[in-house]
DOLO-465962 format. One line per 3 residues: number of its first residue (from 1); their letters; for each residue x, y, z of C-alpha. Coordinates in nm, 4 decimals, decimal comma. Layout:
NUM> a> X Y Z; ...
REM end
This chain:
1> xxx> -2,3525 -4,8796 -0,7610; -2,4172 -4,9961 -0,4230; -2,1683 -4,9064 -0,1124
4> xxx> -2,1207 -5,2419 -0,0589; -1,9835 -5,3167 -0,4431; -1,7878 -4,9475 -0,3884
7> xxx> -1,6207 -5,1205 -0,1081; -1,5560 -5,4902 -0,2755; -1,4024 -5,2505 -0,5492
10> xxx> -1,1771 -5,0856 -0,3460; -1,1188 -5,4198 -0,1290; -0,9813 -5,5197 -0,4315
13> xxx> -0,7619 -5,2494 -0,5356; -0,5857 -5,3155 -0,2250; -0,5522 -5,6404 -0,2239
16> xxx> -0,1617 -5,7639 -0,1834; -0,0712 -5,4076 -0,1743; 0,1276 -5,2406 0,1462
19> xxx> -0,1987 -5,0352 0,2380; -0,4198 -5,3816 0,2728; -0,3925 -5,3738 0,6360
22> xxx> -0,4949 -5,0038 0,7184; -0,7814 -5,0775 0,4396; -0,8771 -5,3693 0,6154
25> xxx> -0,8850 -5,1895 0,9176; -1,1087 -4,9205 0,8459; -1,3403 -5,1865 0,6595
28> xxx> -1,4204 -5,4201 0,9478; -1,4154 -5,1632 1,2363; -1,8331 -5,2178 1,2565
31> xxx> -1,8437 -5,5475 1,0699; -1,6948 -5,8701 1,0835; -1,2962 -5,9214 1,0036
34> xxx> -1,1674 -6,0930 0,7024; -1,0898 -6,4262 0,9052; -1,3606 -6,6356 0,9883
37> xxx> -1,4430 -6,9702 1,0799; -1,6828 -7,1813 0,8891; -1,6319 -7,5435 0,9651
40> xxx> -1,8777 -7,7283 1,1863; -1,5948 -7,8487 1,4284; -1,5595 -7,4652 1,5276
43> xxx> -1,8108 -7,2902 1,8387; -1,9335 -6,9408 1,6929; -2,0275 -6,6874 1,8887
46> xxx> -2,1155 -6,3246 1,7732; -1,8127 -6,1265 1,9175; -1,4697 -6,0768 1,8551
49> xxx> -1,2069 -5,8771 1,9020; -1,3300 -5,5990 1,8096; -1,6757 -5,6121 1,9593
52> xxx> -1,4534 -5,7144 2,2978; -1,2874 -5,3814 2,2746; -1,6097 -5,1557 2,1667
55> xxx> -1,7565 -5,3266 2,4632; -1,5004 -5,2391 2,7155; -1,5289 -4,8626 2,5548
58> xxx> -1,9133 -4,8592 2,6282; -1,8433 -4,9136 2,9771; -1,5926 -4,6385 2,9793
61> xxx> -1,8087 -4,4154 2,8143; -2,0106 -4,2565 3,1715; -1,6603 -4,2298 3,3050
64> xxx> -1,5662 -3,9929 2,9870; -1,8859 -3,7634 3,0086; -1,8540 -3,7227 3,3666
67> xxx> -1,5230 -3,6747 3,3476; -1,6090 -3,3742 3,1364; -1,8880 -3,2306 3,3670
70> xxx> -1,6188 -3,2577 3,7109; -1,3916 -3,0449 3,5077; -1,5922 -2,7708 3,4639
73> xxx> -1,7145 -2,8070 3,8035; -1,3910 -2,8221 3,9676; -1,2243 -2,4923 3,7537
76> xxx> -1,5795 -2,3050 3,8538; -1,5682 -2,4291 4,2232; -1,2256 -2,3222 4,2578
79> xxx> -1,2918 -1,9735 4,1259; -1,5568 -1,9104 4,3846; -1,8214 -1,9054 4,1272
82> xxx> -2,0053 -2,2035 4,2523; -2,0313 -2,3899 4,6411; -2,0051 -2,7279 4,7191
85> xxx> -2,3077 -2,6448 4,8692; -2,4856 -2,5847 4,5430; -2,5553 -2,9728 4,5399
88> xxx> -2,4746 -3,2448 4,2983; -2,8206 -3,2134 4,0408; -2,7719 -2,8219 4,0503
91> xxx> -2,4060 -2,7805 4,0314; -2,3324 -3,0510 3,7696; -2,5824 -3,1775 3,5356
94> xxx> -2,8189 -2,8891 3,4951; -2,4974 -2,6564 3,4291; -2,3799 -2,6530 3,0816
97> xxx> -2,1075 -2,4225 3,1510; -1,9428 -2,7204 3,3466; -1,9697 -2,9260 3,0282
100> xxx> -1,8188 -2,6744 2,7843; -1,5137 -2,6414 2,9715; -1,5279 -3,0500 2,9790
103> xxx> -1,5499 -3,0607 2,6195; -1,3208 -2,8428 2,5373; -1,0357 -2,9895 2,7691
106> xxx> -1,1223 -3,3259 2,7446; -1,2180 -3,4106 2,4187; -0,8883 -3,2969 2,2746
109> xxx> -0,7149 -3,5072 2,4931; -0,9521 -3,8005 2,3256; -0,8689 -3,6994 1,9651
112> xxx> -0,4529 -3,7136 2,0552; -0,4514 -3,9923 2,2594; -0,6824 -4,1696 1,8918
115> xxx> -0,4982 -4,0008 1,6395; -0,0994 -4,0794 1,7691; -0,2054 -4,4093 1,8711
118> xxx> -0,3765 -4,5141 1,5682; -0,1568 -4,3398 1,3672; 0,1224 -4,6010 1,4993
121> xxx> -0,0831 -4,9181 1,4708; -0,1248 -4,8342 1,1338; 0,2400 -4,7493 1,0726
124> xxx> 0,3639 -5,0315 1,2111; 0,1115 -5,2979 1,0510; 0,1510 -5,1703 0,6936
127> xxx> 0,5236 -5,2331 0,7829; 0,5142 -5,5793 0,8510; 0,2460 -5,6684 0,6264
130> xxx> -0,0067 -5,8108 0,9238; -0,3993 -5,6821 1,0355; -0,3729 -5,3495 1,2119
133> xxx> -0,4955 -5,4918 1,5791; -0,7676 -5,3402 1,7698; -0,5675 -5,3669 2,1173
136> xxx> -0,5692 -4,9832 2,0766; -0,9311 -4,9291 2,0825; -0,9675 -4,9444 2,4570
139> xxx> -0,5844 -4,7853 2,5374; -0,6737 -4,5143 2,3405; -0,9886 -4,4069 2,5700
142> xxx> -0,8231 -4,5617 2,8786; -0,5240 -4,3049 2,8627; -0,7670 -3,9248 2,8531
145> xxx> -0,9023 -4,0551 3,2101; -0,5801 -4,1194 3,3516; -0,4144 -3,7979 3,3031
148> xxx> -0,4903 -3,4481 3,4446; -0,7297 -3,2377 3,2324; -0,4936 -2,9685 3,1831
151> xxx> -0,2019 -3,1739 3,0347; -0,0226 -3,0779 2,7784; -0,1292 -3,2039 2,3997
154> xxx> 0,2378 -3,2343 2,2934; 0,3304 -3,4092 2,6115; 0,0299 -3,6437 2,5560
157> xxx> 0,1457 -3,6686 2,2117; 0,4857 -3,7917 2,3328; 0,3868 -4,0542 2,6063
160> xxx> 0,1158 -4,2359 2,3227; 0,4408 -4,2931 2,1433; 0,6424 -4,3926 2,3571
163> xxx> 0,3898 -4,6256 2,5364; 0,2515 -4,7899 2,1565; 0,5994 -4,8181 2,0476
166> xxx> 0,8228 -4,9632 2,3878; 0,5597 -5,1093 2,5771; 0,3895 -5,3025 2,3034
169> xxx> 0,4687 -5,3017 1,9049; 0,8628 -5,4124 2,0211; 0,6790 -5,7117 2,1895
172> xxx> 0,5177 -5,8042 1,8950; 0,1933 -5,6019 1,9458; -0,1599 -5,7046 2,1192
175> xxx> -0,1581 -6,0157 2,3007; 0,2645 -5,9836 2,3712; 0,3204 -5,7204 2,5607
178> xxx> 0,3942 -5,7633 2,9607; 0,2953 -5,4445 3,0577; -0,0172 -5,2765 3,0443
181> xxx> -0,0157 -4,9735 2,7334; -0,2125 -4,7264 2,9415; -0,0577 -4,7760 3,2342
184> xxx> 0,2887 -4,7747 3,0638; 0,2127 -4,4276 2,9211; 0,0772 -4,3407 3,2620
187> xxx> 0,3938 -4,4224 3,4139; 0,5959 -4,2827 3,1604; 0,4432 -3,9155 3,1738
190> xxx> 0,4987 -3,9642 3,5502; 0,8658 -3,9557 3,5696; 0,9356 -3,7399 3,2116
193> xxx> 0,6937 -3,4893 3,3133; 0,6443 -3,4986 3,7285; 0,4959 -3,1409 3,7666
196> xxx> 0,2048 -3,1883 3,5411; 0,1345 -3,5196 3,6769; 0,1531 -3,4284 4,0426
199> xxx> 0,1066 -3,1614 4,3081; -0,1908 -2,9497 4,4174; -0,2728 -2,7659 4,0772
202> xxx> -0,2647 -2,9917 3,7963; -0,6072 -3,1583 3,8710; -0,7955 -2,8364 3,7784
205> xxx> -0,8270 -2,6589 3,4443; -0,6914 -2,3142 3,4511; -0,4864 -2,3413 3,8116
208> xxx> -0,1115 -2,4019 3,6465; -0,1961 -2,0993 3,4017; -0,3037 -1,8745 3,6849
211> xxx> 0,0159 -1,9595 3,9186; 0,2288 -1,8443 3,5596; -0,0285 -1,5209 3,5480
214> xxx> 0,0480 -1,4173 3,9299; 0,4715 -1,4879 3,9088; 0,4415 -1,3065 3,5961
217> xxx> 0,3364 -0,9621 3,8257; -0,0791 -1,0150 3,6870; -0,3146 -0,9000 4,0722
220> xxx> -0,5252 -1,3004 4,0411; -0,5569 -1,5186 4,3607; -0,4271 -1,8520 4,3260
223> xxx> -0,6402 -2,1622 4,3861; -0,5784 -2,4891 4,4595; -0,6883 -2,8278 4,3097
226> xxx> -0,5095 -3,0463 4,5366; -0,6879 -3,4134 4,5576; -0,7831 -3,5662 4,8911
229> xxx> -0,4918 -3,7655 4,8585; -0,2938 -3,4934 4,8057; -0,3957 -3,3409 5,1553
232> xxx> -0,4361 -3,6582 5,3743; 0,0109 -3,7333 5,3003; -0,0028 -3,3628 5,3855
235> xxx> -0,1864 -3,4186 5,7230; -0,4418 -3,1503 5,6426; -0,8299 -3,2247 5,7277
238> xxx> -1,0193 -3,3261 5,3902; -1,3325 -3,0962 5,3311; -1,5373 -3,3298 5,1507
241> xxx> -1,7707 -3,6029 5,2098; -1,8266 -3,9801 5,1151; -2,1011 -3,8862 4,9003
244> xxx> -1,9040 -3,6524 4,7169; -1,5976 -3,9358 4,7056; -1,8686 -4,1536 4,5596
247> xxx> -2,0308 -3,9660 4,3228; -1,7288 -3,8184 4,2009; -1,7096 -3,4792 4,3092
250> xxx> -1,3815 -3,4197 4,3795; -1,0719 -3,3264 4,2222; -0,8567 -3,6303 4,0333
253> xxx> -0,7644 -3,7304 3,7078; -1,0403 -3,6981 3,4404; -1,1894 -4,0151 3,4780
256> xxx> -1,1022 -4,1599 3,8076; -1,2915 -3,9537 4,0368; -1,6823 -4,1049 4,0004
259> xxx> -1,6952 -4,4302 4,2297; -2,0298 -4,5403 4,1338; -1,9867 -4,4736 3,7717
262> xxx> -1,6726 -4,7300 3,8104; -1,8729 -4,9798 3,9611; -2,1460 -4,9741 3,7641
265> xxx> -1,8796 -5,0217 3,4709; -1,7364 -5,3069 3,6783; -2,0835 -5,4726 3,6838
268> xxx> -2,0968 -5,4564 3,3068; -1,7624 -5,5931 3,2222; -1,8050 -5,8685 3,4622
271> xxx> -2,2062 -5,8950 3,3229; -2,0386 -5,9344 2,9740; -1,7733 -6,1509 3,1071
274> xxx> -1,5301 -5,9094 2,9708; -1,3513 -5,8401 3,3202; -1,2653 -6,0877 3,5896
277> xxx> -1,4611 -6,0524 3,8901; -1,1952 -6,2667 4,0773; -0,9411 -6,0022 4,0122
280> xxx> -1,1785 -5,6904 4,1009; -1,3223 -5,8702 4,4254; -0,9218 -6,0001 4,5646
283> xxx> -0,8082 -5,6486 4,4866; -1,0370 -5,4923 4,6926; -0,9385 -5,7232 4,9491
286> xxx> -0,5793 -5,6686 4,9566; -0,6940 -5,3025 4,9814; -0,9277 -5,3697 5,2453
289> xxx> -0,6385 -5,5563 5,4655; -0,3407 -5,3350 5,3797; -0,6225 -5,0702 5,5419
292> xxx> -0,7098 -5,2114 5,8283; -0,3557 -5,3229 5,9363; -0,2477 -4,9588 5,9024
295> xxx> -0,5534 -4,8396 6,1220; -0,4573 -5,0994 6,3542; -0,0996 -4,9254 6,3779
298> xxx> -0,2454 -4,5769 6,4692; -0,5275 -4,7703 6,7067; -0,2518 -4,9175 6,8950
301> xxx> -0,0304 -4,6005 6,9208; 0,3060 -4,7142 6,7280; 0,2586 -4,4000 6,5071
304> xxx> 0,1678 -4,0707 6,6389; 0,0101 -3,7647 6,4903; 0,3557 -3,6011 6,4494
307> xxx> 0,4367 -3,8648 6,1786; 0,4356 -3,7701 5,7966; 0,2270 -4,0942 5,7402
310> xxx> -0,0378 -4,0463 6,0092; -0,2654 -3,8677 5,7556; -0,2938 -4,1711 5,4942
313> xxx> -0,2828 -4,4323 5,7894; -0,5701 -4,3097 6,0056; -0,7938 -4,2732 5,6765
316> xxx> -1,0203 -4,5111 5,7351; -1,0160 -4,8108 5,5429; -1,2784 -4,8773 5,3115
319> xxx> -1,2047 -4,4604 5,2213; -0,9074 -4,6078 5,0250; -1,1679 -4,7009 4,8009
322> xxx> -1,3251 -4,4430 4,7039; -1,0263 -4,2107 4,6506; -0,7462 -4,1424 4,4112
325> xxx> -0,7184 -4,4252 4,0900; -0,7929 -4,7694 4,3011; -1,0940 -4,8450 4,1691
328> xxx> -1,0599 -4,7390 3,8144; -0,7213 -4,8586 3,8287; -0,8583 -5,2373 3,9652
331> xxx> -1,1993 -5,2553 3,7224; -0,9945 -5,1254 3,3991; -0,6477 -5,1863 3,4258
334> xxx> -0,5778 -5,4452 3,6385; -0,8249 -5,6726 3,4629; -0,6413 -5,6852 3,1311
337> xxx> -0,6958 -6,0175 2,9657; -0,3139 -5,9561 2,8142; -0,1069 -5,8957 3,0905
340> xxx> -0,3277 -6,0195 3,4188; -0,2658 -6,3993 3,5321; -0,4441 -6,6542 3,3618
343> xxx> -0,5447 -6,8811 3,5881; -0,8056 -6,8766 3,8492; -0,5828 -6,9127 4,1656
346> xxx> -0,3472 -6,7391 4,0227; -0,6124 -6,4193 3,9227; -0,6994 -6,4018 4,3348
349> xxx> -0,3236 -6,3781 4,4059; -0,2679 -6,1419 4,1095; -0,5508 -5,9244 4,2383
352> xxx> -0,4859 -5,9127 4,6059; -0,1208 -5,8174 4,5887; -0,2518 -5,4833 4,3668
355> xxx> -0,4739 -5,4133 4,6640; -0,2508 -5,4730 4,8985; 0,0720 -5,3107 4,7292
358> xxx> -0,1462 -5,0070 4,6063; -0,2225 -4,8973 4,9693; 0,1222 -4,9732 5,0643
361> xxx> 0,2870 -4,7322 4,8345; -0,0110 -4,4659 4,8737; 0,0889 -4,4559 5,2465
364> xxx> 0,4915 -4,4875 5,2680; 0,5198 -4,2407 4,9267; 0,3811 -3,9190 5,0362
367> xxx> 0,5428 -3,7510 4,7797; 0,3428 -3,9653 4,5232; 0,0026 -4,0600 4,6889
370> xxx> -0,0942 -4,3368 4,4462; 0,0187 -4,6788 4,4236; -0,2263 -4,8559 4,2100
373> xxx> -0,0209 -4,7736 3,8421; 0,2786 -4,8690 4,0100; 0,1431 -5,1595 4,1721
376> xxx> -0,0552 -5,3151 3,9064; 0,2916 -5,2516 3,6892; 0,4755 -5,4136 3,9272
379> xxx> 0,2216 -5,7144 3,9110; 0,2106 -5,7298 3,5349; 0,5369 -5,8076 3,5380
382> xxx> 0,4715 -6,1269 3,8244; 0,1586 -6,2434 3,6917; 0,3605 -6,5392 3,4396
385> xxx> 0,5258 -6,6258 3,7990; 0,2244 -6,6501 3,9859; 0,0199 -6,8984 3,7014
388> xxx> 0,3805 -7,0507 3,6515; 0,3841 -7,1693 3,9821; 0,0123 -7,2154 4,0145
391> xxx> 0,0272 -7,4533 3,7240; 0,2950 -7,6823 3,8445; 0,1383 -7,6925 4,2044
394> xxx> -0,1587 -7,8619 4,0362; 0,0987 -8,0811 3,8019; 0,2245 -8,1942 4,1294
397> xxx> -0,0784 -8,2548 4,3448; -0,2554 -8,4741 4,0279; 0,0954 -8,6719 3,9984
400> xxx> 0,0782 -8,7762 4,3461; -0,2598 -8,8520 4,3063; -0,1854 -9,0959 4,0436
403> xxx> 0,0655 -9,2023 4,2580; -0,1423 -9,2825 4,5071; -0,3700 -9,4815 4,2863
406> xx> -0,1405 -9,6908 4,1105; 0,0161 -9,7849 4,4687
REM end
């Protein structure tokens, strides 16, 4: 018997029982769903939903496996064993030691993130009877690259829950919810958990567990993963350089830290036209002025080098770019389809106030020196009062255009 018959069979065993949705799931992940048009009044095209969310992984995907490389070139580089001098072909991707450690931090973080996630969906959509939705499928890859390689599997555990279950299933699931899942989770492991999702030794593998070793009487030195963030709200000189901020060199969240490999992701969203280039370009914008009104401040000598925010405020301005979560933050996160504006004016409004707020917050919270989760939160929850408003601006300027013309 063939496996397609094996699955009809079982299609059918399943059929009007309580498991038909997590059947149904696992049956159309690579083909088409059960629901599909067939009329000729209908446009057909060859993706759906979940071809929109395996797309969006693809372009995640160089962000994961470099991701795993920095790791293990971070925890080395901090133990002395390597140099930044080494250089970036040497050091990184003719090293497989790098990658082991990658692997075997990372990709555990990858299977949690999956299985508690999932695990929900399914939970939840064999409970009220409905398709399991494939919303997931990107949250679930977006969420390893926005935590610290070293967190905690429980604590991941924890936040997936939380993040599936409060900040989208009691909304009514994909396509409801106001906030955006990763980001929600993000946020959440922020303020249950602060020390593993902040200070100078979270962001590389093995320096939390060598602090415990030394307080516990062991004779280790400590080192220090602290991100350039980290040491500009600090006021301490940064030792690395714009090619290592672009490339990715640096320490950060696990897949946050590679500028290029972000833009080149951009590219492809907006190539697929997946991801709204008005909201990537008007983010970068807001970033851009936020910058350059703060450099202005220190240019014209209102704030002096004695000030707590004189580190983040001289940095010059396209820097902002290139450092901490902006620009995944603006190509992944802020371009959800669910809980971004809708319209076009509204999508340059909704994109420039994440720039702008993200840099505002990074520079007046040194204590947290990263504003774009908090920002694109906070513009998540705006974004149906900025197309609101949008909308009935053009309602009124086509009324008193047919004003005009029945005058």
């Amino acid at each position: 018997m063939s496996l397609k018959s094996n699955l009809h069979n079982l299609k059918e065993k399943y059929k009007g029982t309580k498991m038909a949705p997590a059947f149904n799931a696992l049956h159309t992940f690579l083909y088409l769903p059960n629901e599909t048009t067939h009329g000729g009044t209908h446009i057909k095209v060859a993706d759906d939903l979940k071809r929109t969310m395996n797309t969006v992984i693809m372009s995640l995907i160089p962000c994961l496996i470099f991701g795993m490389f920095n790791a293990g070139y971070q925890h080395y580089l901090a133990l002395g064993e390597i140099s930044q001098a080494t250089g970036f072909f040497d050091s990184v991707f003719w090293s497989w030691d790098n990658l082991v450690i990658g692997l075997w931090k990372v990709l555990p973080l990858v299977i949690v993130s999956y299985g508690v996630g999932l695990a929900i969906e399914f939970v939840f959509a064999v409970i009220k009877g409905h398709e399991v939705e494939e919303g997931y499928l990107v949250t679930g890859m977006l969420v390893p690259l926005i935590v610290p390689v070293d967190t905690p599997l429980w604590m991941l555990a924890v936040a997936v829950a939380f993040g599936v279950v409060i900040g989208k299933e009691v909304f009514g699931g994909t396509g409801m919810n106001i906030l955006n899942p990763a980001l929600t989770i993000r946020a959440f492991l922020f303020f249950a958990y602060p020390t593993w999702m902040s200070g100078d030794k979270v962001w590389v593998h093995g320096a939390v567990a060598r602090d415990k070793a030394i307080a516990a009487g062991e004779n280790l030195d400590a080192i220090s993963g602290e991100t350039i963030l980290g040491s500009l709200a600090q006021g301490k000189e940064i030792t690395y350089s714009v090619w290592d901020m672009f490339t990715g060199l640096i320490p950060g969240s696990v897949g946050e830290t590679s500028a290029v490999l972000i833009l080149l992701g951009g590219l492809f969203l907006i190539f697929t036209k997946i991801g709204s280039w008005r909201i990537m370009l008007s983010s970068v914008l807001g970033a851009l002025a936020m910058g350059l009104i703060f450099n202005g401040v220190v240019d014209a000598g209102w704030i002096g080098e004695g000030s707590k925010f004189y580190g983040l405020m001289s940095t010059e301005f396209w820097h902002h770019l290139l450092i901490g979560g902006f620009a995944f933050g603006t190509v992944f996160m802020a371009t959800d389809p669910v809980t971004a504006s809708q319209t076009n004016k509204g999508k340059w409004i909704y994109g420039f106030l994440i720039g702008f707020i993200s840099i505002l917050i990074r520079v007046f919270n040194p204590a947290y020196p990263e504003g774009v989760m908090l920002a694109i939160l906070l513009m998540n929850v705006f974004a149906p009062t900025i197309d609101h408003y949008v909308v009935q601006g053009n309602v009124k300027r086509r009324m008193k255009r047919l004003k005009a013309k029945t005058a």
